[in-house]
TIRO-2110 file (N, C-alpha, C; in Angstrom, 1 decimal):
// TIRO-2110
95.5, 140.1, 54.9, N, 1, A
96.6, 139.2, 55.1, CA, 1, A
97.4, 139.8, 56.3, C, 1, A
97.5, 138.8, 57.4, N, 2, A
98.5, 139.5, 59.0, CA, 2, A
99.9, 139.5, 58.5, C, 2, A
100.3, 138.2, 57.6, N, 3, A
101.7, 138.1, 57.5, CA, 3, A
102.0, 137.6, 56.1, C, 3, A
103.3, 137.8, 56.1, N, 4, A
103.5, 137.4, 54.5, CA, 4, A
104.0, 136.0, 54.4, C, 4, A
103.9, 135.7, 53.7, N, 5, A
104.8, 134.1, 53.2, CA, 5, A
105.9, 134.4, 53.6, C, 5, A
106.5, 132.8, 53.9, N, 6, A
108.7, 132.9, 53.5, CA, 6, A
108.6, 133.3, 51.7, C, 6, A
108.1, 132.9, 51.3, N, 7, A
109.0, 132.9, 50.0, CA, 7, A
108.9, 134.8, 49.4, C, 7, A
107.8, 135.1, 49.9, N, 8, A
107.8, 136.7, 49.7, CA, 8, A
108.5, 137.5, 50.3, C, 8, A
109.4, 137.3, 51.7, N, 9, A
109.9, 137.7, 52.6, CA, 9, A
110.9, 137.1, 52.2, C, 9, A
111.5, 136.0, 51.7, N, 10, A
112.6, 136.0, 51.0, CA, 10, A
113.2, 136.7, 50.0, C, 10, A
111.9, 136.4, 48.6, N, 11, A
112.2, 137.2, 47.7, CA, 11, A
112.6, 138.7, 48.1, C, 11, A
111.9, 139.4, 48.8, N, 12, A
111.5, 141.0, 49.5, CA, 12, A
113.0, 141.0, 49.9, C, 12, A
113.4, 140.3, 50.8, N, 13, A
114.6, 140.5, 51.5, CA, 13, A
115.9, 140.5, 50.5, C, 13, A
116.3, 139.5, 49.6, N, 14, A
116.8, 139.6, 48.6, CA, 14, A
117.3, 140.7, 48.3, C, 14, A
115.7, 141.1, 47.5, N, 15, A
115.8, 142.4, 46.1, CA, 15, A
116.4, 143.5, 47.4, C, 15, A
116.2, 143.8, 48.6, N, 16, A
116.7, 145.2, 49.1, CA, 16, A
118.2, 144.5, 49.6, C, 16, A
118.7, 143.6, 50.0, N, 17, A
120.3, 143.5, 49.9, CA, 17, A
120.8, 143.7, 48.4, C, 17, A
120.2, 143.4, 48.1, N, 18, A
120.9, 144.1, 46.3, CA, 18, A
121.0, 145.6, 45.7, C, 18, A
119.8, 145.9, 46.2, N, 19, A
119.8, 147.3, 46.5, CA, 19, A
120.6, 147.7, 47.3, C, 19, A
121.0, 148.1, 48.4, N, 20, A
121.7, 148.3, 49.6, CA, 20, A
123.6, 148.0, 48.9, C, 20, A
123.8, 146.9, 47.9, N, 21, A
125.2, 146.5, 47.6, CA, 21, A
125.5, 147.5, 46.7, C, 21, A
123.8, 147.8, 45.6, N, 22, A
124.3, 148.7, 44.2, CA, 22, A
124.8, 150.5, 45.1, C, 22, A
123.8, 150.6, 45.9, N, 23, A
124.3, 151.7, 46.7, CA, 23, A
125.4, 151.9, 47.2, C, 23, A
126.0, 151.0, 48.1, N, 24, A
127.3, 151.0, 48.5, CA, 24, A
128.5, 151.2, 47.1, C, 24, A
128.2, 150.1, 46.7, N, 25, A
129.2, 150.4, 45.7, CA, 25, A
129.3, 151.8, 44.6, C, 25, A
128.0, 152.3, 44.6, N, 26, A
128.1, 154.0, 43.7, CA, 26, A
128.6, 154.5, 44.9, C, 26, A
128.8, 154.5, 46.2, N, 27, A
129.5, 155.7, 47.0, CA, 27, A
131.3, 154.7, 47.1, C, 27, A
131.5, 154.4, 46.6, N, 28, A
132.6, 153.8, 46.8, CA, 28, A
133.2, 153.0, 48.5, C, 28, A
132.8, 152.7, 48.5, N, 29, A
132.8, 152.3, 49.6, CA, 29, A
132.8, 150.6, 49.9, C, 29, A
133.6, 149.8, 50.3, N, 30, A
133.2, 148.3, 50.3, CA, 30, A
132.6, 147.4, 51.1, C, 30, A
131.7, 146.5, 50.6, N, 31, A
131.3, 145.9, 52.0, CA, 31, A
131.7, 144.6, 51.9, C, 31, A
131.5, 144.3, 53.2, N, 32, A
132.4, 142.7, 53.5, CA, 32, A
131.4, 142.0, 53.1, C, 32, A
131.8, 140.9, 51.9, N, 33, A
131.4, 139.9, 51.4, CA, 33, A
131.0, 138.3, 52.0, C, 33, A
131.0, 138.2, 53.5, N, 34, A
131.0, 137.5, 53.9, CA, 34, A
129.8, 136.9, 54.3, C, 34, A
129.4, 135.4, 54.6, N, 35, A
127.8, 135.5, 54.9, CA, 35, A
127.2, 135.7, 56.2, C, 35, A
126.6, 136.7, 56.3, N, 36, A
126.3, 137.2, 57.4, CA, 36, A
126.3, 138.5, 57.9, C, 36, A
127.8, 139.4, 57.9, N, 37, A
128.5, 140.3, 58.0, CA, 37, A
127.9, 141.7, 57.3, C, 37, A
127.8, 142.4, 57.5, N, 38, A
126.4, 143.7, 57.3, CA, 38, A
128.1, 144.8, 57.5, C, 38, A
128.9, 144.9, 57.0, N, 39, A
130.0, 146.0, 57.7, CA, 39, A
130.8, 146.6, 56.4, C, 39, A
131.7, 147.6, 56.4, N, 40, A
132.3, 148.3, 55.6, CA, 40, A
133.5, 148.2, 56.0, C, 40, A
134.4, 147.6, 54.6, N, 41, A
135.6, 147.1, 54.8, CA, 41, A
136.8, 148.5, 55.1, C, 41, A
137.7, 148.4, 55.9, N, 42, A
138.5, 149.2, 56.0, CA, 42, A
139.7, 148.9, 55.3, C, 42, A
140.1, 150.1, 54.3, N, 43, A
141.4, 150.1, 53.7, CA, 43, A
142.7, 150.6, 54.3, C, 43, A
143.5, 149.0, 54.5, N, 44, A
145.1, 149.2, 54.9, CA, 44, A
145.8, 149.6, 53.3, C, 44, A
146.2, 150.6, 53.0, N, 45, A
146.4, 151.5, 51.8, CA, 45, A
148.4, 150.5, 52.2, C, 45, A
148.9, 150.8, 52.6, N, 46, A
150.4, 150.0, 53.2, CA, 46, A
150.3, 148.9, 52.6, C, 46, A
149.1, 147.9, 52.8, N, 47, A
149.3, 146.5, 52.3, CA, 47, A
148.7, 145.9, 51.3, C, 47, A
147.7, 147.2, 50.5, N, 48, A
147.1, 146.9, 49.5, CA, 48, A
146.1, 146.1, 49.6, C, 48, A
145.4, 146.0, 51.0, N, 49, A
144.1, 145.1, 51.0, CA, 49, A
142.7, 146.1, 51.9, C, 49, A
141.9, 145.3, 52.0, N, 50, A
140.4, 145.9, 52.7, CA, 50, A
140.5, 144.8, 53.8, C, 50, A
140.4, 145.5, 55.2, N, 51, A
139.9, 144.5, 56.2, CA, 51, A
138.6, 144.9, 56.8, C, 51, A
137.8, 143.6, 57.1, N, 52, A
136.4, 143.9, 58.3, CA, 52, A
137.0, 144.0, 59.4, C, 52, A
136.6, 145.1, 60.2, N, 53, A
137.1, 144.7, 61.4, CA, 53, A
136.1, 144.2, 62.6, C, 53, A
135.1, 143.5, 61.9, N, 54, A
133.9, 142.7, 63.0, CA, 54, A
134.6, 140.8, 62.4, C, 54, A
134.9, 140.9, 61.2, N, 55, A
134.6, 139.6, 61.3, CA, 55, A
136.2, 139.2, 60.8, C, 55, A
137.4, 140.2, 60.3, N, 56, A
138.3, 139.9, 59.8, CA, 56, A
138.9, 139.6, 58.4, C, 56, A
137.9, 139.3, 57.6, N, 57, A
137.7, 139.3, 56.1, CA, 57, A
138.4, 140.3, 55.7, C, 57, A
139.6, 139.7, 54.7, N, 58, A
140.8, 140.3, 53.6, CA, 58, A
140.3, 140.2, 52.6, C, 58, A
140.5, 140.9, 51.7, N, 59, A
140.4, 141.4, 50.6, CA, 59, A
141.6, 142.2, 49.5, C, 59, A
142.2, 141.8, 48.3, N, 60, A
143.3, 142.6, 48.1, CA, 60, A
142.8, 143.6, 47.0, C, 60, A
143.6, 144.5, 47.0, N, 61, A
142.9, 145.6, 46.4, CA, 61, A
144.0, 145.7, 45.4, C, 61, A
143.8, 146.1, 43.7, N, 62, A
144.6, 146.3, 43.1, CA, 62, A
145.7, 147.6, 43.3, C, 62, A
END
């Protein structure tokens, strides 16, 4: 087989962004929840939120 299916290269692609989220989140660390956006949110600690700084996405942090 040269190439895989969409639906297996979907599935495939999936399961490792899920992976990739459970990681992030054991190092503490946040990622921008946006669709598309692959980045690590920066914490303004002053305003009590997370910003991306590729795409802009706020986030408020308790």
């Amino acid at each position: 087989m040269l190439s895989r299916s969409q639906h297996t290269f979907t599935v495939g692609r999936a399961a490792s962004m899920r992976r990739l989220r459970r990681r992030v989140t054991g190092s503490g660390r946040l990622f921008c929840s946006t669709n598309g956006c692959a980045s690590f949110l920066e914490i303004d600690v002053d305003r009590h939120e997370a910003i991306c700084p590729v795409c802009g996405y706020r986030r408020q942090l308790n």
